[in-house]
C-alpha positions as CSV (number, residue, x, y, z in Angstrom):
1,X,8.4,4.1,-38.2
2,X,11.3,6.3,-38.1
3,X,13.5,5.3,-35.4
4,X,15.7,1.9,-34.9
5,X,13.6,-0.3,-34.2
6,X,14.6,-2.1,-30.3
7,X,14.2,-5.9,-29.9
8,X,14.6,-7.7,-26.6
9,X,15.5,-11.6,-27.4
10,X,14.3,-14.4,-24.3
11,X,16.2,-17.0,-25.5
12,X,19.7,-17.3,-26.3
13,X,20.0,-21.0,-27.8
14,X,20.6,-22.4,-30.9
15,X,17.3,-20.0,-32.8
16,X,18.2,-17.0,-30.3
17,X,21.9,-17.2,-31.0
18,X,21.0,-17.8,-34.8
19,X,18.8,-14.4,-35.1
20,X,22.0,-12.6,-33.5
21,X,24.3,-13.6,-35.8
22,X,21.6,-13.2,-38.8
23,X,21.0,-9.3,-37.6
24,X,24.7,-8.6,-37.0
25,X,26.2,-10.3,-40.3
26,X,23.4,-9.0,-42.7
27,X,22.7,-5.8,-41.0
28,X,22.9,-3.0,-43.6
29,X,20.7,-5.2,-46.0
30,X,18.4,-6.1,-43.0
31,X,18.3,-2.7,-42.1
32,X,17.8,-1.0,-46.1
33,X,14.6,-3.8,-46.0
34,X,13.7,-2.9,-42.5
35,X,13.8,0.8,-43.2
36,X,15.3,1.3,-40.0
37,X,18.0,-0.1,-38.2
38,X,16.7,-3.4,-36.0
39,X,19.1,-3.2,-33.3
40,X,18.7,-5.6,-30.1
41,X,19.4,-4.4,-26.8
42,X,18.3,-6.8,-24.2
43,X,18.6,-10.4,-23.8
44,X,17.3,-12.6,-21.3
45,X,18.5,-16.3,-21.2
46,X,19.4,-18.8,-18.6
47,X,23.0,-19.2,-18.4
48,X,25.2,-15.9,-19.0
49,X,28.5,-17.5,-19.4
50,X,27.8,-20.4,-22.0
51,X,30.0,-19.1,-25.0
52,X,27.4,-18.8,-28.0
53,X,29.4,-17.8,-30.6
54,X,28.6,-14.3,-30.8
55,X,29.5,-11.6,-28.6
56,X,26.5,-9.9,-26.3
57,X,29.0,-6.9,-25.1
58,X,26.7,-3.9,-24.4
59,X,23.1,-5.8,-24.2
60,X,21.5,-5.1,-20.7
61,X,20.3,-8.7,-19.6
62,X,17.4,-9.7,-17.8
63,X,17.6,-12.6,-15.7
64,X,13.4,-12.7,-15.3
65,X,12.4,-12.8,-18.7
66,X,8.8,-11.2,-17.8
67,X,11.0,-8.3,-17.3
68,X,11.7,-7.9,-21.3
69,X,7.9,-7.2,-21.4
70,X,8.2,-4.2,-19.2
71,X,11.3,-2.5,-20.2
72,X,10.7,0.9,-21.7
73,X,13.5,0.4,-24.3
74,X,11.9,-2.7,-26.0
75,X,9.5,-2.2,-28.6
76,X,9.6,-6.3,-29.7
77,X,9.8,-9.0,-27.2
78,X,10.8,-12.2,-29.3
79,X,10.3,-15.6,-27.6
80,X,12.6,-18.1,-28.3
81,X,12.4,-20.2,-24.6
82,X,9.7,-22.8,-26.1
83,X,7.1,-24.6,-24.0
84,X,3.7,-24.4,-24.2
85,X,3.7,-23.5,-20.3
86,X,6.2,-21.6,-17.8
87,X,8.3,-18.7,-18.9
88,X,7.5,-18.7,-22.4
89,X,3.1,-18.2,-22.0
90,X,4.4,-15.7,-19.1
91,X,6.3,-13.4,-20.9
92,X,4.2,-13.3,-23.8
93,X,0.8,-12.7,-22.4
94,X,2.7,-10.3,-20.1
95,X,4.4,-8.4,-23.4
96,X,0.8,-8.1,-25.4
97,X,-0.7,-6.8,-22.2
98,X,1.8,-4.0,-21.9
99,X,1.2,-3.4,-25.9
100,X,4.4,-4.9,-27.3
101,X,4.8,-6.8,-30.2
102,X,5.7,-10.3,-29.9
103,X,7.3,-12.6,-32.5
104,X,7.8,-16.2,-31.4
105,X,8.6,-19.4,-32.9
106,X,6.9,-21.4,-30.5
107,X,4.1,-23.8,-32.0
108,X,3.1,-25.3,-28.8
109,X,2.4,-22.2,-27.3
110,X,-0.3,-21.0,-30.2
111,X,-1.8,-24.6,-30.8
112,X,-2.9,-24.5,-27.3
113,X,-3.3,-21.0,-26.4
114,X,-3.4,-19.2,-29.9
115,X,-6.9,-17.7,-29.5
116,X,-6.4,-16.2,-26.2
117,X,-3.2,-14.8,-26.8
118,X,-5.1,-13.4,-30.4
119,X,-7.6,-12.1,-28.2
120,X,-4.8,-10.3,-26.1
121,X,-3.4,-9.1,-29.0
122,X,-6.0,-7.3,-30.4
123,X,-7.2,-6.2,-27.0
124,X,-4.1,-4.0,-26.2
125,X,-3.2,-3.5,-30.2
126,X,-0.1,-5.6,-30.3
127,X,1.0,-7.3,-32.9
128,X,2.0,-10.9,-32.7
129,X,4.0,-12.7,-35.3
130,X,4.7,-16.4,-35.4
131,X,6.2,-17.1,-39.2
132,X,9.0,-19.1,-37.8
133,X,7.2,-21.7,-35.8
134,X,5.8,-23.6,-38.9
135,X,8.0,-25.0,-41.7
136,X,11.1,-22.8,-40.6
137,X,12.5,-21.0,-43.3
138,X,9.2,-21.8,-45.3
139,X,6.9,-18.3,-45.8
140,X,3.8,-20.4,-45.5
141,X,2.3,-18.5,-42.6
142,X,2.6,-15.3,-44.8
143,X,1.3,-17.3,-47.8
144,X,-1.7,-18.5,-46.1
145,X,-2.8,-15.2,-44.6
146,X,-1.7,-12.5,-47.3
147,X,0.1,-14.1,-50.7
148,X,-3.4,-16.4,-50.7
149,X,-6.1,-14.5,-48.9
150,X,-8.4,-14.0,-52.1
151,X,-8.5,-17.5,-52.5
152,X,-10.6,-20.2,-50.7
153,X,-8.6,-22.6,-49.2
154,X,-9.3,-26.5,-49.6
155,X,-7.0,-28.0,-48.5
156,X,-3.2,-28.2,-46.9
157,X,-1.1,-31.3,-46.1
158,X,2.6,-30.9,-46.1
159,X,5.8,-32.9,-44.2
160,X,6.0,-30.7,-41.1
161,X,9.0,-32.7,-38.7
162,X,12.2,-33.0,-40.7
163,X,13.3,-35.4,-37.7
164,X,10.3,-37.9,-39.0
165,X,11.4,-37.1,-42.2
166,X,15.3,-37.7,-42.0
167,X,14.2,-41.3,-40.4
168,X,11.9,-42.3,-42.7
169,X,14.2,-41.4,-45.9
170,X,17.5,-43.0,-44.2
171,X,14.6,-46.6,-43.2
172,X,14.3,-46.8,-47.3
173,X,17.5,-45.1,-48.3
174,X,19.9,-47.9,-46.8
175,X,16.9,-50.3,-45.6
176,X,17.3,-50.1,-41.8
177,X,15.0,-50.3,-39.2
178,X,13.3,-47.6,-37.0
179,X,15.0,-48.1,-34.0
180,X,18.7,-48.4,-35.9
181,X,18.3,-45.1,-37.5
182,X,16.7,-43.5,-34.1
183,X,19.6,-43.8,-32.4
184,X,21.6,-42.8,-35.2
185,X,19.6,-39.8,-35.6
186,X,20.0,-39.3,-32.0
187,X,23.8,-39.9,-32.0
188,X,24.0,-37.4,-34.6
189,X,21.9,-34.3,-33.0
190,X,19.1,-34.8,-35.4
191,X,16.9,-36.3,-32.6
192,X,16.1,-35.3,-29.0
193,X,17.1,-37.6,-26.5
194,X,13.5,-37.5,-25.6
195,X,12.2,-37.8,-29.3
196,X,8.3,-38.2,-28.0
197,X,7.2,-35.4,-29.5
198,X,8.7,-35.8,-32.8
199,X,8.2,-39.4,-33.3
200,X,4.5,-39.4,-32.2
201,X,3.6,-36.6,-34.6
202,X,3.1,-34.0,-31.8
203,X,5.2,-31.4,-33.1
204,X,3.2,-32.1,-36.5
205,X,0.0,-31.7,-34.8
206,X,1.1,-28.7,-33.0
207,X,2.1,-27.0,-36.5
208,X,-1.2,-28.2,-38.2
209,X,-3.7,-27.0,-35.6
210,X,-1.3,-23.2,-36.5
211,X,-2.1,-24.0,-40.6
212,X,-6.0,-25.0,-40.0
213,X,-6.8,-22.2,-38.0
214,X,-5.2,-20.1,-40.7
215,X,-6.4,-21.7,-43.7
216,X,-9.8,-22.1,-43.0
217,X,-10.5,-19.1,-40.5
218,X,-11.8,-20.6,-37.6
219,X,-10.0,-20.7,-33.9
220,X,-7.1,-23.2,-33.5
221,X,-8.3,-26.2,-32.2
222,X,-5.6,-28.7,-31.1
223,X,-7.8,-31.2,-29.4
224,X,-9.5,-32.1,-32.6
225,X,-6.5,-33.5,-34.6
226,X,-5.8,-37.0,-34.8
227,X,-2.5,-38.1,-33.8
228,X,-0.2,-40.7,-34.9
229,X,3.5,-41.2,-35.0
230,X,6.1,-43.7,-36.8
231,X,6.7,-45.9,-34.2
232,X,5.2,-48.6,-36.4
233,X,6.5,-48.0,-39.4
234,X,8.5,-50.6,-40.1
235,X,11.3,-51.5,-43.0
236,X,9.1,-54.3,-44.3
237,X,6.3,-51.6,-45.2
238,X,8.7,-49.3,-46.6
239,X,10.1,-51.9,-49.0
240,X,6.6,-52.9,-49.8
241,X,5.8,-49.4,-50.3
242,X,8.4,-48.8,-52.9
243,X,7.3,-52.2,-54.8
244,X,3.9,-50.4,-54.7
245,X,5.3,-46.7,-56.6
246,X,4.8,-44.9,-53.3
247,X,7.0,-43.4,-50.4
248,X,5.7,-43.6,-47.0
249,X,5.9,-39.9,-44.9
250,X,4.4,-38.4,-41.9
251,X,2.1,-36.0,-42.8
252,X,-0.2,-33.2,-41.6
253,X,-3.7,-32.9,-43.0
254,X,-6.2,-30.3,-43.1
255,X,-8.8,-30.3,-45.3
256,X,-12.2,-29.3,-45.7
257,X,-15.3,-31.3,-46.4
258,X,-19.1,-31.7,-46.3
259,X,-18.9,-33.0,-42.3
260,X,-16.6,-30.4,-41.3
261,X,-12.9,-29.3,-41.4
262,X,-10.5,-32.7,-41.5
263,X,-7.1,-32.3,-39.0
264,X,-5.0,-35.9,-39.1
265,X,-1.7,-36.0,-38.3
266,X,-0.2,-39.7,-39.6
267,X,1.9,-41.8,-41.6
268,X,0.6,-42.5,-45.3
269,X,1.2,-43.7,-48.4
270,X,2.2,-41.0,-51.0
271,X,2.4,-41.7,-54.9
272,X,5.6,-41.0,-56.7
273,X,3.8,-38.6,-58.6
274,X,2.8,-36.5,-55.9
275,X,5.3,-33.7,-55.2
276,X,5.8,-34.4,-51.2
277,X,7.4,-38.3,-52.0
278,X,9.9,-36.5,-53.0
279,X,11.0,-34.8,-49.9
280,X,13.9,-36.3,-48.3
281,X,16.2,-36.0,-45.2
282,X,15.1,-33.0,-42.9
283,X,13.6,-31.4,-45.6
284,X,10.0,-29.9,-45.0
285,X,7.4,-29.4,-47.7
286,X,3.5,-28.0,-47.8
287,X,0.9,-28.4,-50.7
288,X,-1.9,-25.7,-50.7
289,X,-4.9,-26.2,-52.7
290,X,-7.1,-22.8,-53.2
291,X,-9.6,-21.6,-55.4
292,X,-8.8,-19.9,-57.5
293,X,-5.3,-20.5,-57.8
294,X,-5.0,-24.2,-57.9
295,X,-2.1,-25.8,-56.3
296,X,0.7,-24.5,-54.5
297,X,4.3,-26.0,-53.2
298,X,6.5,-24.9,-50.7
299,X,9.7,-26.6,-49.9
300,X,12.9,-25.6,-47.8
301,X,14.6,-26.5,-44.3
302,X,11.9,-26.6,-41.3
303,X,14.7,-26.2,-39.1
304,X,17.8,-25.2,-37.7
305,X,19.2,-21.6,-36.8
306,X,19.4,-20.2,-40.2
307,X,16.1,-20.7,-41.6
308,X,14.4,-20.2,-38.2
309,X,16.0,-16.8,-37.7
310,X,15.8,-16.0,-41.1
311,X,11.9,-16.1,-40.1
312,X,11.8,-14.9,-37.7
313,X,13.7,-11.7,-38.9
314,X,11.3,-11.4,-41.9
315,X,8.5,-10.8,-39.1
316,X,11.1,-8.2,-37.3
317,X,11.0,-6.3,-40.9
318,X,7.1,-6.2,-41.1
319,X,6.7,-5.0,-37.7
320,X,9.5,-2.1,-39.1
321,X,7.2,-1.6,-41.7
322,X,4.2,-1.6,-40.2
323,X,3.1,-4.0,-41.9
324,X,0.3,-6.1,-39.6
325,X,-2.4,-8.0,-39.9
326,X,-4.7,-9.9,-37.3
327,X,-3.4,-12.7,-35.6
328,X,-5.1,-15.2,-37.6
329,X,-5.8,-13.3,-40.8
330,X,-9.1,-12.3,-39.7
331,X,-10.4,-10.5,-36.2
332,X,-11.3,-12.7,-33.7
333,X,-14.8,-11.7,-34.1
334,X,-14.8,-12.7,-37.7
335,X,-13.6,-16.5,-37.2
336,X,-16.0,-19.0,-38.2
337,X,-17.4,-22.0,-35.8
338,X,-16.7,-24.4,-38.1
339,X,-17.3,-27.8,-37.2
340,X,-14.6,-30.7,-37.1
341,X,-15.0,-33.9,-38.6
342,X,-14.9,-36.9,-36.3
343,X,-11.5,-39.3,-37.8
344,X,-13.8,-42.2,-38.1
345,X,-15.6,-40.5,-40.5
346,X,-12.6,-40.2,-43.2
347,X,-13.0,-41.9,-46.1
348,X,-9.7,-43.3,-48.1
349,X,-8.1,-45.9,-49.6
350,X,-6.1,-48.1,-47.4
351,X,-2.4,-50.2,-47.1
352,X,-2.8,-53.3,-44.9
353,X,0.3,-55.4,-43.8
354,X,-1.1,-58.6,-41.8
355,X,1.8,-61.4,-41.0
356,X,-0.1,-64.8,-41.4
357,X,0.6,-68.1,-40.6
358,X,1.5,-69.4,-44.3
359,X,-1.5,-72.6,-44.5
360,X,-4.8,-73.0,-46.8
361,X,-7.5,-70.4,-46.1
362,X,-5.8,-67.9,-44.4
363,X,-6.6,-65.2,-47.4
364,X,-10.3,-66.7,-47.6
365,X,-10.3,-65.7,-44.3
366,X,-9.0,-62.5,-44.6
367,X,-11.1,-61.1,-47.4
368,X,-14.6,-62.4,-45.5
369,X,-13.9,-60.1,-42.6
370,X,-13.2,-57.2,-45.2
371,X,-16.4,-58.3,-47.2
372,X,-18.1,-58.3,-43.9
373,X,-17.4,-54.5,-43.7
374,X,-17.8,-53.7,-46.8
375,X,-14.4,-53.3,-48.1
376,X,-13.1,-54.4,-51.6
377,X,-9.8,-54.5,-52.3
378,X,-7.7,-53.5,-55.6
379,X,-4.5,-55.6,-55.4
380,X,-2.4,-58.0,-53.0
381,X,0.8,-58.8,-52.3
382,X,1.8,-62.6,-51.2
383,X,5.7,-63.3,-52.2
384,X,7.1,-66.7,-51.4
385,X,5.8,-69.9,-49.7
386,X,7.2,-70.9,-46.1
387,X,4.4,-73.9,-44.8
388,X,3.0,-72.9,-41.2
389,X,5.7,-69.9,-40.7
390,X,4.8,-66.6,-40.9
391,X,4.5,-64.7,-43.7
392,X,3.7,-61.2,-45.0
393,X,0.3,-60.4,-46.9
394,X,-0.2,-57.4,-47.9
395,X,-4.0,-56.5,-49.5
396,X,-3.9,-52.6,-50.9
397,X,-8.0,-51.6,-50.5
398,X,-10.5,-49.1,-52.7
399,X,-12.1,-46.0,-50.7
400,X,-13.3,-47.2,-47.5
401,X,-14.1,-45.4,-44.5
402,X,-12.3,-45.2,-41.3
403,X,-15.0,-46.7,-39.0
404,X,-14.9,-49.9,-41.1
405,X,-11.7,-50.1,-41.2
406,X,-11.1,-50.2,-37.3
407,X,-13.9,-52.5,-37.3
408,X,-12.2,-55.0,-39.7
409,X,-9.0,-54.4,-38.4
410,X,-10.4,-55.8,-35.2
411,X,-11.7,-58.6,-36.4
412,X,-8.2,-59.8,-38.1
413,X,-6.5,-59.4,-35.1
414,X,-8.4,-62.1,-33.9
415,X,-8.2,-64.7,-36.7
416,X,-5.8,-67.6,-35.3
417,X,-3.2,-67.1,-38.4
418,X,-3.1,-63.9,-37.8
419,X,0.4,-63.3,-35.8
420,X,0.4,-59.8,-35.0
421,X,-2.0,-56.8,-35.3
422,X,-2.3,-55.9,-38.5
423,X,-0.3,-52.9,-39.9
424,X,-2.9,-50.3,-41.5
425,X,-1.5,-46.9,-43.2
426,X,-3.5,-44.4,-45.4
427,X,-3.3,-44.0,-49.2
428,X,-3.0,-40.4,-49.7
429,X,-3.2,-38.4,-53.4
430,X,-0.9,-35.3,-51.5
């Protein structure tokens, strides 16, 4: 490519105004990188007066953002609208079927339509580029499917939701509760006012169905993750972790394994030794294990305009380059059918919070039903008496699988002394 290249931006928010700002402050280094001039000429946005910061003086603007896909003077079309629905899937099927190039950052849209839009984009030879909608400023989209496409991958697991993140590190930091530091983290702009889809490990789920498909080369497949949130987590399982040496996170799991490739999306138990306990605030982080290069750590900001843009705008400088690869590493034609692995099949080690009614034979009790399913345990936690009040047990188990678990957990809910349902969260080695 000789010519500038010209980049139409649907989008103008706090990523759209972000990539603005990032191409007009850094331009001539952007641009030596580049090998052209990147030079954005059309916008398309909901609200033309809203002040962003940055001026838009000589951009022609497109109310209908399908229109961006069939301007003549775009080369790129990059999505910044969001939504796995609406505008966002209509301008970007609509931009790869008139042969344009699309960069988004919009995770929902791939982990439920990624292999169709792949398909699209290899059908009309466009590229489509989607570095900034996993890990933000993180390259792990490019590490996965060029820095580490020699190696087989095994496994990734990583901290994916910096809101999750921030909440979970401010619960142990200060020892608040989750709904204290919820609306703190709303108050501050580090939450939505909605937070559903942060706090239920949606967004995670959405960014690890991108990583799986990638990792292990088969389609994206949403539908089979499992899904949990933080809702539960509470500051007396925190504190319990820490007497334990581990640091509770939400993570994002894919791994592969004799039944089939493994997507979870839950809280767990992480070991201080392990490199992702150490993640704090609205940091994000992502262990790769390959073959043959062992382990790899990424770590940065997963969000915010800077990173974001600044990934986005490393896509923009491929496409400059010519520099493209298929969707998902591989053609569609060359992705396997691998098989995933049912979640009751997972096999771990296990953290168990019950609070009991504090009389004799509650923990005889207690360990029958886990004998019952075959479940040994390697250490418990009992502090303090309080006669016929409740009080926290906490029993930390050996490998065990998932369907046993459930099972078990079932049966303690029932026991009399039991006060509440028990509080169960994975032991993992990431």
């Amino acid at each position: 490519m000789t010519k500038p290249l010209s980049i139409g931006i649907a989008g103008l928010g706090t990523v759209g105004a972000g990539v603005l700002r990032l191409l007009h402050d850094n331009a001539a280094l952007i641009a030596a990188r580049a090998g052209v001039p990147l030079n954005v000429t059309a916008v398309s946005a909901r609200d033309r007066s809203r002040d962003r910061g940055i001026s838009l003086d000589g951009l022609r603007w497109h109310d209908n953002p399908d229109s961006l896909a069939h301007d003549p003077a775009v080369d790129v079309v990059i999505e910044l609208i969001g939504g796995a629905e609406g505008p966002a899937r209509t301008l970007v099927e609509a931009a790869l079927r008139a042969g344009k190039s699309v960069i988004t950052a919009n995770k929902a849209l791939i982990a439920h339509h990624g292999n169709h839009l792949a398909t699209l984009a290899e059908t009309h030879q466009a590229a489509f580029r989607f570095e900034s909608a996993v890990a933000g400023g993180i390259p792990i989209i490019k590490a996965l499917r060029e820095g580490l496409a020699a190696n087989r991958i095994d496994a990734v697991a990583g901290i994916f939701n910096g809101t999750c993140n921030y909440i979970l590190s401010r619960m142990r930091a200060e020892k608040l509760d989750f709904a204290t530091v919820l609306a703190d983290a709303q108050a501050q702009g580090y939450a939505e006012a909605d937070p559903s889809f942060d706090i239920d490990g949606v967004d995670t789920a959405h960014k690890l169905a991108i990583l799986a498909a990638l990792a292990f080369g088969r389609p994206v497949d949403f539908a089979s993750i499992h899904v949990e949130g933080i809702r539960r987590v509470s500051a007396l399982d925190i504190a319990f972790a820490d007497e334990l040496g581990y640091r509770i996170k939400l993570l994002g799991i894919a791994r592969a394994t004799d039944a089939g490739i493994e997507t979870r999306v839950h809280p767990a138990m992480v070991p201080l030794s392990a490199p992702l306990a150490h993640v704090d605030g609205v940091n994000n982080a992502v262990v790769i294990n390959g073959d043959p290069v062992g382990e790899v750590v990424l770590q940065g900001r997963g969000a915010g305009a800077g990173p974001t843009a600044s990934a986005v705008i490393a896509d923009l400088i491929d496409l400059a380059r010519n520099r493209t690869t298929p969707m998902l590493g591989v053609a569609q034609a060359d992705l396997a059918a691998l098989p995933s692995m049912p979640m009751d099949q997972h096999r771990g080690a296990y953290f168990l919070r019950l609070m009991v009614q504090d009389q004799p034979g509650v923990i005889a009790d207690i360990t029958a039903v886990l004998r019952d399913h075959t479940i040994s345990l390697e250490s418990m936690l009992q502090h303090g008496r309080s006669a016929n009040q409740a009080v926290p047990v906490v029993l930390v188990t050996h490998i065990t699988n998932e369907h046993a678990m459930r099972a078990a957990l079932a049966r303690l809910e029932t026991l009399a002394a039991v006060l509440e349902s028990p509080t169960a969260i994975r032991i993992e080695s990431a």
